[in-house]
N, C-alpha and C positions, 0 to 999 in steps of 0.2 A: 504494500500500500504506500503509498505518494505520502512525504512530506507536505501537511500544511506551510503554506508559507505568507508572512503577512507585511504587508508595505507600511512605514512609515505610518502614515494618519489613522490605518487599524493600530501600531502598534501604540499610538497615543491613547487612542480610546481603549483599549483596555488596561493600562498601567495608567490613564490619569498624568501621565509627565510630557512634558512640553519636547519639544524637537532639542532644544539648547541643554535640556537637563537627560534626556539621553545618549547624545555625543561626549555629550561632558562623563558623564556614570560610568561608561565604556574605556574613554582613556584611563579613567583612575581604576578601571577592572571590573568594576561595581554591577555592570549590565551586560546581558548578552550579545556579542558583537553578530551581524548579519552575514549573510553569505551574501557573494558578489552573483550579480546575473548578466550582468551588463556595465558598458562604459561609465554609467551612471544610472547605474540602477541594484540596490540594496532591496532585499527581504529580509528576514528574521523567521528563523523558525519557531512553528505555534508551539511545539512543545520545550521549546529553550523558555518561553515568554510566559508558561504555564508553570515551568517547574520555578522559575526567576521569584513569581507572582506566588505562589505557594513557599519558598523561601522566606521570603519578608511577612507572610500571613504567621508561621510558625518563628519566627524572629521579633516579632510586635507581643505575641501574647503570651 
């Protein structure tokens, strides 16, 4: 089965963080970095952004 893969504006809308604050998150290691697709074109896979997302659920409480 096929990799989900989500662009940018999906992956704001489900982690809630701005474009600046996941480029940023990423150099410091903090987020998961995207697979390249093209000359200028990044995805992120859904389950990097799930388990990412699940991380900080069980790190908050």
């Amino acid at each position: 089965m096929a990799e989900t893969l989500l662009r940018r504006p999906a992956v704001e809308a489900r982690t809630g963080l701005s474009r600046s604050t996941i480029y940023e998150w990423m150099k410091r290691g903090e987020f998961p970095h995207p697979v390249t697709l093209g000359a200028r074109i990044v995805a992120w896979r859904e389950s990097d952004i799930a388990a990412w997302l699940e991380s900080r659920e069980t790190r908050v409480a």
